[in-house]
C-alpha positions in Angstrom: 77.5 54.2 97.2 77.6 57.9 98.1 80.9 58.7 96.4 79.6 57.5 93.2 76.7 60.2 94.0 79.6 62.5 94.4 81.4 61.8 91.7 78.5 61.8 89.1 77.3 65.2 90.9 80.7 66.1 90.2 80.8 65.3 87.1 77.4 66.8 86.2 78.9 70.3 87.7 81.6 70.0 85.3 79.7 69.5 82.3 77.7 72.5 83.6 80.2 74.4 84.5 82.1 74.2 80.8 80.3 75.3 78.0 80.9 73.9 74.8 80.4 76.7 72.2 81.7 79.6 71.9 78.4 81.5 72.2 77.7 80.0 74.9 81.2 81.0 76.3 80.2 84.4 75.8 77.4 84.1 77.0 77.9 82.6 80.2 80.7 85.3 80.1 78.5 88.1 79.7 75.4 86.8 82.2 78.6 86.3 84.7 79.9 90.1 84.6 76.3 91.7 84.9 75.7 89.5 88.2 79.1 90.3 89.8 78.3 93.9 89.4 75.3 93.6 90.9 76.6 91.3 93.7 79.6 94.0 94.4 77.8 96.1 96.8 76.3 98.9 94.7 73.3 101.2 95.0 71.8 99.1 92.5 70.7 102.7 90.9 73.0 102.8 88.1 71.7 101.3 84.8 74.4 99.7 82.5 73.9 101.7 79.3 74.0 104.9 81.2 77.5 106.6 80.4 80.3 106.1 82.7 81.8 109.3 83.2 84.9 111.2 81.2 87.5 109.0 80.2 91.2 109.0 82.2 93.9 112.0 80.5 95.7 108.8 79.1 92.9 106.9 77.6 91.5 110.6 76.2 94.4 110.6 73.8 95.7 113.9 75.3 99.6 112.8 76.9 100.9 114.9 79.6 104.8 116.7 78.1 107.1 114.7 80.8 110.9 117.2 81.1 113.5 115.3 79.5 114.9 115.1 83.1 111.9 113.6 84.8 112.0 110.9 81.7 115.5 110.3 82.0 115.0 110.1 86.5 111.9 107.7 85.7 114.2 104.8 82.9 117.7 105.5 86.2 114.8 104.4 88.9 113.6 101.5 86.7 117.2 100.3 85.8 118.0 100.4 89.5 114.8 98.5 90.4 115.5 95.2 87.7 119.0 95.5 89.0 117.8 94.5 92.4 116.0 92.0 90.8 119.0 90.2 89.5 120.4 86.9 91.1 124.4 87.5 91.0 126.7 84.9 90.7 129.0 84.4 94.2 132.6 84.7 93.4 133.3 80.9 93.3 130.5 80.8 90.6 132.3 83.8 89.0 135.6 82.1 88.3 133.9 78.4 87.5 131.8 80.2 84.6 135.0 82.2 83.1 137.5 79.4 83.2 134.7 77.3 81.7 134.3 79.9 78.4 137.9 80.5 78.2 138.6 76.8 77.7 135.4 76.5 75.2 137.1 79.0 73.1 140.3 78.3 73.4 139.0 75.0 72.0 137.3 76.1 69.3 140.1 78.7 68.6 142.0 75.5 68.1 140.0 73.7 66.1 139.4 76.6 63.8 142.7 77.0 63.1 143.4 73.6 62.7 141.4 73.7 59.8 141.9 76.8 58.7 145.8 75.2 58.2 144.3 72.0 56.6 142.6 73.9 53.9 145.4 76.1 53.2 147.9 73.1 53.0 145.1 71.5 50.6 145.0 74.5 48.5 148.9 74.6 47.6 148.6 71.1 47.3 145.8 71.5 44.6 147.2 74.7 42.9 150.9 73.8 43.8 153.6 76.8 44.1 
C-alpha cells in the first residue's frame, strides 16, 4: 500500500515538475535563475537591474592584434593537441585496412574496365568499321 503512495507522490512530482506550456517553461525558468542567485551565497545587496560592470575586451567588440607568429604558434599547439587525441591503427591493423582497399579497387578497376570494353565492342558493333 505505501508504494502505491510512492508512486502516485511520484507521479504528482512529475506532473509538477514538467510544465506544459511554454510560458510556463519560461517562467519556471526565470523564477528558477533569480532563486539560485540568491541561494549562491551572496551579500544579498545587489539588486538585479543594477548594471553589471564593463563588459570583457572580447565581448566589447574591441579584438586584441595577435603577431602572425603567436597565431601561427597557437593553430601548431592545437594541431599537436587533436593529434594526441587520435586513436592509431597498430601495425597489424595497418596492413589489414591497405590490403583490404587495394583489393576493393582492384576490383572495381576490373569491373570498370570490363565494361568500359563491352561498350566499346557494342559501339563497333552498332557503327561497324
Amino acid at each position: 500500500m505505501s508504494e502505491d503512495r510512492e508512486q502516485e507522490s511520484g507521479e504528482d512530482r512529475d506532473e509538477q515538475a514538467r510544465p506544459t506550456s511554454a510560458a510556463a517553461r519560461r517562467g519556471r525558468r526565470a523564477s528558477g535563475r533569480s532563486s539560485s542567485r540568491k541561494e549562491s551565497g551572496g551579500t544579498g545587496s545587489k539588486d538585479a537591474s543594477a548594471p553589471k560592470g564593463r563588459p570583457t575586451p572580447q565581448r566589447d567588440g574591441r579584438s586584441e592584434r595577435v603577431s602572425l607568429f603567436r597565431r601561427i604558434g597557437r593553430f601548431l599547439r592545437e594541431v599537436v593537441a587533436e593529434l594526441r587525441k587520435v586513436i592509431w591503427p597498430t601495425r597489424k591493423q595497418l596492413l589489414t585496412y591497405t590490403a583490404v582497399v587495394l583489393v576493393f579497387v582492384s576490383i572495381m578497376v576490373a569491373f570498370i574496365a570490363g565494361l568500359d570494353l563491352l561498350f566499346a565492342q557494342g559501339v563497333l558493333q552498332l557503327f561497324g568499321e
